[in-house]
Each structure stands twice: as structure tokens, then as C-alpha cells.
MMTF fields as JSON, N, C-alpha, C and O atoms, coordinates in Angstrom:
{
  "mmtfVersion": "1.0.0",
  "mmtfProducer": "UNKNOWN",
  "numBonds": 347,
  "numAtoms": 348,
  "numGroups": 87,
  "numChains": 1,
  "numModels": 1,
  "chainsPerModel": [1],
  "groupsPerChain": [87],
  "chainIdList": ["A"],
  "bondAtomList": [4, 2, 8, 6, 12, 10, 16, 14, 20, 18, 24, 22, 28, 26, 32, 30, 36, 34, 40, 38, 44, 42, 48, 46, 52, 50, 56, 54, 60, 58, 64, 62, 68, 66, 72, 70, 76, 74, 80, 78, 84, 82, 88, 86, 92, 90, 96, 94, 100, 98, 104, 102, 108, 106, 112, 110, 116, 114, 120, 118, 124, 122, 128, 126, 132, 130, 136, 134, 140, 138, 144, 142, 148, 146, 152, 150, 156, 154, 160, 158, 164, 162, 168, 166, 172, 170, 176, 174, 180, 178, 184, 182, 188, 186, 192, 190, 196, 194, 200, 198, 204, 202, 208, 206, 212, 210, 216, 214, 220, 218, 224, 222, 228, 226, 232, 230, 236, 234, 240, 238, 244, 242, 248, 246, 252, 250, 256, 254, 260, 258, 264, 262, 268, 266, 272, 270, 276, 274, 280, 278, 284, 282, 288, 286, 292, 290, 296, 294, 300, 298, 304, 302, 308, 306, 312, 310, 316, 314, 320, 318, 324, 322, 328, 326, 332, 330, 336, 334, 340, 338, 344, 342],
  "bondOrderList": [1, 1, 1, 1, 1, 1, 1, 1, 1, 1, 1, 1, 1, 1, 1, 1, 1, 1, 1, 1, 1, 1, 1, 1, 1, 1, 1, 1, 1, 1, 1, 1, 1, 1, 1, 1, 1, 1, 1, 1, 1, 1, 1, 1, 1, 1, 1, 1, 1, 1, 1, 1, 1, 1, 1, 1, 1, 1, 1, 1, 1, 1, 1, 1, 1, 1, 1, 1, 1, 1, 1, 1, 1, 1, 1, 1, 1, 1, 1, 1, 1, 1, 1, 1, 1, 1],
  "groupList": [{"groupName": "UNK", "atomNameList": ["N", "CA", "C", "O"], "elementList": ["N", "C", "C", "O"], "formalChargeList": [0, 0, 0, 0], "bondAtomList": [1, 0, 2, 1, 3, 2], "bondOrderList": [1, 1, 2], "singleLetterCode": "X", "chemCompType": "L-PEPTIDE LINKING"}],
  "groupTypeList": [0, 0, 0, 0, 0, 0, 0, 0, 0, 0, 0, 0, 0, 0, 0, 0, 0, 0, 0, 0, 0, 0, 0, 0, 0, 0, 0, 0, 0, 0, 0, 0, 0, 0, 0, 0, 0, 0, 0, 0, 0, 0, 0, 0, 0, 0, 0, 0, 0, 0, 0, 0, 0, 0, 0, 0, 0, 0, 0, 0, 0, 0, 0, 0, 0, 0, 0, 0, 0, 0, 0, 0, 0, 0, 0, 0, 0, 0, 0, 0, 0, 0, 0, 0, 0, 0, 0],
  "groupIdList": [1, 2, 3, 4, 5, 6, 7, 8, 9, 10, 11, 12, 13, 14, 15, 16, 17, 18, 19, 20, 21, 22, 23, 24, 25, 26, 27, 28, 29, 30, 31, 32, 33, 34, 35, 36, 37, 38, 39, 40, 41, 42, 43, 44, 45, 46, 47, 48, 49, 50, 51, 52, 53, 54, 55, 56, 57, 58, 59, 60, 61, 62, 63, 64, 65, 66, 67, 68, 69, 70, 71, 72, 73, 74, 75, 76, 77, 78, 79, 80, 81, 82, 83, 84, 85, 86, 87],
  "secStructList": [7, 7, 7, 7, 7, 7, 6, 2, 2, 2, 2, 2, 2, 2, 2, 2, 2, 2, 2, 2, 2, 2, 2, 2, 2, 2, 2, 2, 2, 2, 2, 2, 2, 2, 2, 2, 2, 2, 2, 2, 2, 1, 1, 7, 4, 4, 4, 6, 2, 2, 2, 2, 2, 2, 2, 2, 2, 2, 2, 2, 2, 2, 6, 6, 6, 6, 2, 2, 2, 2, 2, 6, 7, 3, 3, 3, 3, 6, 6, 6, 6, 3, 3, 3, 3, 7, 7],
  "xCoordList": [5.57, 6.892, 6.822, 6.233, 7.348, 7.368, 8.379, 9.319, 8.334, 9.01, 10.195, 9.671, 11.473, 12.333, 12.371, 12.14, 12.824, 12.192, 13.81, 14.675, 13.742, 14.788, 14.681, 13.635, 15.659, 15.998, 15.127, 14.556, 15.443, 14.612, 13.07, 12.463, 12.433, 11.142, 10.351, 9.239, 11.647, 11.367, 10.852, 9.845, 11.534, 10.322, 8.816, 7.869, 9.08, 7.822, 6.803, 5.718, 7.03, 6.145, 5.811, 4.702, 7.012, 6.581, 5.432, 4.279, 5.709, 4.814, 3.355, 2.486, 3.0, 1.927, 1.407, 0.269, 1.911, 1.566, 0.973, -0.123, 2.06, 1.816, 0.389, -0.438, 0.149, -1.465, -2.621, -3.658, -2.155, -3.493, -3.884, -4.971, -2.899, -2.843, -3.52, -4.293, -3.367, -3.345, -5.166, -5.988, -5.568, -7.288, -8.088, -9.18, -7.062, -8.033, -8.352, -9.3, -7.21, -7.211, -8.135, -8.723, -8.028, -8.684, -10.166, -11.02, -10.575, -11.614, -12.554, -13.498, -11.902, -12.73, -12.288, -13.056, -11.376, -11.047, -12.74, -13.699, -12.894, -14.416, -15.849, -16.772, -15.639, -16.507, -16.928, -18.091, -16.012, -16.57, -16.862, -17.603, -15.946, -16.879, -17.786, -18.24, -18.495, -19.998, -21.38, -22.523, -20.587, -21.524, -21.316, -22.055, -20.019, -20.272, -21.081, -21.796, -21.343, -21.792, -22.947, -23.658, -23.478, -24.86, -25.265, -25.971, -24.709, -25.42, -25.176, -26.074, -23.976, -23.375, -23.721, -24.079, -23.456, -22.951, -24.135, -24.009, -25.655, -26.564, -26.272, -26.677, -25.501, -25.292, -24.185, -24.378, -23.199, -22.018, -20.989, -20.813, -20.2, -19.444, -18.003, -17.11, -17.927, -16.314, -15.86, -14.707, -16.752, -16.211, -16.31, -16.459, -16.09, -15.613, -14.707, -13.986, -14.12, -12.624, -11.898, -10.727, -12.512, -11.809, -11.285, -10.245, -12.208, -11.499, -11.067, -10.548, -10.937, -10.197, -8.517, -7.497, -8.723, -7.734, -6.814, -5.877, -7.206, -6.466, -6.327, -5.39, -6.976, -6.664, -5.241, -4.63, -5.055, -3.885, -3.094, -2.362, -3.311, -1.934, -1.144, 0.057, -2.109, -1.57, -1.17, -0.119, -1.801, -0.993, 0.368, 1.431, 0.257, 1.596, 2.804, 3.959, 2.385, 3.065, 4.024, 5.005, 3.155, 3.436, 4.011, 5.046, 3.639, 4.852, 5.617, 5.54, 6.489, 7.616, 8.288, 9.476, 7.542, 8.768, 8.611, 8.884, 8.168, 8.632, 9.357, 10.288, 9.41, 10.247, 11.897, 12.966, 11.82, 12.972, 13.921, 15.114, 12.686, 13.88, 13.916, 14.595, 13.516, 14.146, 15.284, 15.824, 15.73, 16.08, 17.922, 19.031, 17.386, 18.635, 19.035, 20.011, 18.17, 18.521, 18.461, 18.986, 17.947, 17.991, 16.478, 15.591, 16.816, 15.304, 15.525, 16.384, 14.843, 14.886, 14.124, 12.894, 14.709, 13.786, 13.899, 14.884, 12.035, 11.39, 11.377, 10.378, 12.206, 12.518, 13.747, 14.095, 14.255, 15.772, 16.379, 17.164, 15.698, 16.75, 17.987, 19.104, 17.794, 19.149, 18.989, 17.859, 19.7, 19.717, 20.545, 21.732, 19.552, 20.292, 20.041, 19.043, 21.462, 21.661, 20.581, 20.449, 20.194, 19.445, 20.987, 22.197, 20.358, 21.346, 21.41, 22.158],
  "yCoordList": [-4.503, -4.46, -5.082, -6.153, -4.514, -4.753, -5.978, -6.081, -7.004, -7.605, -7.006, -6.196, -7.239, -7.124, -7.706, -8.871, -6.297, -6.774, -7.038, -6.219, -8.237, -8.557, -8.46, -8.568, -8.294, -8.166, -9.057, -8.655, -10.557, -11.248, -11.274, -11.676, -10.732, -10.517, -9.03, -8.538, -8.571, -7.352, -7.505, -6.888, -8.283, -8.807, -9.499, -9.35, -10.156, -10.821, -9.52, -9.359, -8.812, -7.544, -6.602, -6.111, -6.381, -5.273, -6.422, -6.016, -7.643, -8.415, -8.665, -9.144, -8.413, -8.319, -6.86, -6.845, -6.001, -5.02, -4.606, -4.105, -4.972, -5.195, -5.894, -5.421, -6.982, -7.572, -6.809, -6.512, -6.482, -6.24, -4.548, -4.061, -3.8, -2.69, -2.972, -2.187, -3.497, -4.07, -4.572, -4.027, -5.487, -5.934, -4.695, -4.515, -3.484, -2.828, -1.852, -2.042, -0.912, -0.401, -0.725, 0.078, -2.549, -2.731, -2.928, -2.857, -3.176, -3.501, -1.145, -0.659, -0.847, 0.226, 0.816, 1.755, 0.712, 0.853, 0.052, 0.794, -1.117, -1.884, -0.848, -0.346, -0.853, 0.023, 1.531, 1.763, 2.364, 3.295, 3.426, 4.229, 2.245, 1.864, 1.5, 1.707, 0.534, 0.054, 1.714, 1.853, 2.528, 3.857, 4.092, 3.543, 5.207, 5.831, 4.9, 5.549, 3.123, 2.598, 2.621, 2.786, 2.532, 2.423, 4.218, 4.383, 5.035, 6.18, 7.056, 7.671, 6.92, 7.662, 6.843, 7.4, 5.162, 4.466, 3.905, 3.086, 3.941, 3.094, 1.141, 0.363, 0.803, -0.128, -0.546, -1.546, -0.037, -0.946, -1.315, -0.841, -2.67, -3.016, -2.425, -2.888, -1.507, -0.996, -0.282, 0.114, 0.164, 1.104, 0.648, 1.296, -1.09, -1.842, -2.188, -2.274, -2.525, -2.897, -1.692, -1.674, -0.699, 0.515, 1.217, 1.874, 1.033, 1.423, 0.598, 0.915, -1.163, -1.929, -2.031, -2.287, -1.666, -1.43, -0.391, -0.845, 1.115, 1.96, 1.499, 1.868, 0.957, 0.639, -0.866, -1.247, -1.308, -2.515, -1.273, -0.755, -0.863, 0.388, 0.72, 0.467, 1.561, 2.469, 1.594, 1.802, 0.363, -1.007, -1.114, -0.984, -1.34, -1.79, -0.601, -0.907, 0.717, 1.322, 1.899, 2.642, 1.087, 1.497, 0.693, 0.818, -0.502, -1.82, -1.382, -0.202, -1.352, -1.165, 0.159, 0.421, 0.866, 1.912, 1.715, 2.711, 0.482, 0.137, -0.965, -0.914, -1.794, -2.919, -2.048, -2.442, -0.898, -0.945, -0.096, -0.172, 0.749, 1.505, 0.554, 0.881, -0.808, -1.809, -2.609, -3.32, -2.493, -3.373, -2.623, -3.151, -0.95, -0.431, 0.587, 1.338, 0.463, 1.398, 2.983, 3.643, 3.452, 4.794, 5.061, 4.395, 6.698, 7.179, 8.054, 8.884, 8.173, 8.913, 10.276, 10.262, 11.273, 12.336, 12.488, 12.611, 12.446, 12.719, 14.101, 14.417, 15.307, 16.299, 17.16, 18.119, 16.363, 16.976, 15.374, 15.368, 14.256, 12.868, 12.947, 12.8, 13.191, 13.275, 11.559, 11.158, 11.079, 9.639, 10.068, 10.392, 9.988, 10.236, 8.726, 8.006, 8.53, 7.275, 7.804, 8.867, 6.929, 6.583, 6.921, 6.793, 7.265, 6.972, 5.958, 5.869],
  "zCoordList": [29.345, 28.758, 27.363, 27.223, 26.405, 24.901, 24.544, 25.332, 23.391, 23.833, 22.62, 21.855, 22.378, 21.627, 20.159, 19.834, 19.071, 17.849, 16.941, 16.629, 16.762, 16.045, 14.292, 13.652, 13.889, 12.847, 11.398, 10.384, 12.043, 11.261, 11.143, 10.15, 12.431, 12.389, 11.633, 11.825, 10.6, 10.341, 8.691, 8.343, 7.794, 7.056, 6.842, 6.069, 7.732, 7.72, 8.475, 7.915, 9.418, 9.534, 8.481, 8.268, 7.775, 6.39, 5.768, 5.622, 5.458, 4.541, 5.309, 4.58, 6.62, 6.634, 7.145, 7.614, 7.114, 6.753, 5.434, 5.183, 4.592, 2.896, 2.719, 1.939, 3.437, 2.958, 3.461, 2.868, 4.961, 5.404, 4.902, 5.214, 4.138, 3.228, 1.934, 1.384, 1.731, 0.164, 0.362, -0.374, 1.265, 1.891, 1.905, 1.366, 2.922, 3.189, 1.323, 0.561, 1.144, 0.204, -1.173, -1.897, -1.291, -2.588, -2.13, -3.013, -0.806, -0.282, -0.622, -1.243, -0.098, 0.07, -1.256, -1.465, -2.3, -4.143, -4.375, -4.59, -4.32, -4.687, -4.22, -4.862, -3.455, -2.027, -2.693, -3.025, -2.819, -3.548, -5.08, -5.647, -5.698, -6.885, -7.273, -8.398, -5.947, -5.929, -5.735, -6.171, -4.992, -4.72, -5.642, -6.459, -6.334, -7.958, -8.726, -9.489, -8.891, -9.777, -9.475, -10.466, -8.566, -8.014, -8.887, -9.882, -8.272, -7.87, -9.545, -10.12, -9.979, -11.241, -12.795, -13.833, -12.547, -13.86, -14.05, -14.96, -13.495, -13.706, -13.698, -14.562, -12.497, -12.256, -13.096, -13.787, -13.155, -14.552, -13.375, -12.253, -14.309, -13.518, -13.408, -12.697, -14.09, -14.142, -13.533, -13.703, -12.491, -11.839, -9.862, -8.827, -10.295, -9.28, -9.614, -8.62, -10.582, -11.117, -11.036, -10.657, -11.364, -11.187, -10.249, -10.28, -9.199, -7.595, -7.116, -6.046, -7.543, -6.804, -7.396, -6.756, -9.128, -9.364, -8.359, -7.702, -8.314, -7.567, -6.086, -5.377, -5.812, -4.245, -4.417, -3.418, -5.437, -5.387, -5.591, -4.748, -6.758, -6.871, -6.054, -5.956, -5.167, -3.822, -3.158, -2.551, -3.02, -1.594, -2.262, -1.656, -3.438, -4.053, -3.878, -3.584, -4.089, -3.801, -2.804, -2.817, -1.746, -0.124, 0.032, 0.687, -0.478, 0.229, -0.681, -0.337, -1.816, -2.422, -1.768, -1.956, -1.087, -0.71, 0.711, 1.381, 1.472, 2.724, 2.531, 3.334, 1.981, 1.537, 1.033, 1.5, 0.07, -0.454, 0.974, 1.268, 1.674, 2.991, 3.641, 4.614, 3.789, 4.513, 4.222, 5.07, 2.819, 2.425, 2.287, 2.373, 2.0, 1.343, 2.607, 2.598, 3.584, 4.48, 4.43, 5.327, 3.587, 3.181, 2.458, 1.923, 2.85, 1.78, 0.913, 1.207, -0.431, -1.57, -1.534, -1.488, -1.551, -1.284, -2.614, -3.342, -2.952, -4.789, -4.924, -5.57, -4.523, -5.15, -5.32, -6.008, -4.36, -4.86, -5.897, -6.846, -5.288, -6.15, -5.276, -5.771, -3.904, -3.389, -2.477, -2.197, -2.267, -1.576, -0.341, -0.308, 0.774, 2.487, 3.046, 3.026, 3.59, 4.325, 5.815, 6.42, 5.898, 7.529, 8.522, 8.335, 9.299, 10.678, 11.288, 12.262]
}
């Protein structure tokens, strides 16, 4: 039996969701920058900053649009720009 998820325990879940997104993403952003660098850049370092950069990106991105349908109750559909309330 599951136990009951209250309201207040609903931030602090998006926020570790948000980290352990954010670990994995910049972890494997580093990760395939170390192969292209190894295999493409003759060992340079920028293209570990470079995939760790995109991997914060994308974390960041995911938590801001799970944080904001938590926050505003609704979701933005990115092609009409129409704003539908949740049920």
C-alpha cells in the first residue's frame, strides 16, 4: 500500500528530481565529451565543458517546466501559445 502524497511533499520531490536530472544529464553531457575528445579533438578539453554544458541546459530546462506546472497549475502548449488550465 502506497503511502499518501501531500501537497507539501510536492516540492521538495520536483527538487530532487531536479538534482538527480541535472547529475545524471551533466554526468553523461562530460561522458560523451570525453569520447568525441578522446576520439575527434586529439585530447582537448572543450568538448567536456561542452557536453556538460548541454547536459545543465536540458536539466535546467526540465526542472523549470516542472516547477512552473507545479506552481501555476497549467500547461503551455508551444504551438498554438494557448494556456489550458489542468483539471
Amino acid at each position: 500500500m502506497s503511502r499518501p502524497i501531500f501537497s507539501e511533499d510536492e516540492p521538495g520531490r520536483k527538487w530532487d528530481k531536479c538534482v538527480t536530472d541535472a547529475v545524471l544529464k551533466t554526468g553523461g553531457g562530460v561522458a560523451i565529451g570525453a569520447v568525441c575528445s578522446l576520439l575527434f579533438f586529439s585530447r582537448k578539453g572543450w568538448p567536456l565543458l561542452f557536453g556538460g554544458g548541454f547536459g545543465i541546459g536540458m536539466a535546467y530546462a526540465n526542472c523549470e517546466r516542472a516547477l512552473n506546472n507545479s506552481l501555476y497549475g497549467q500547461t503551455l502548449l508551444k504551438s498554438t501559445k494557448k494556456v489550458i488550465p489542468l483539471a
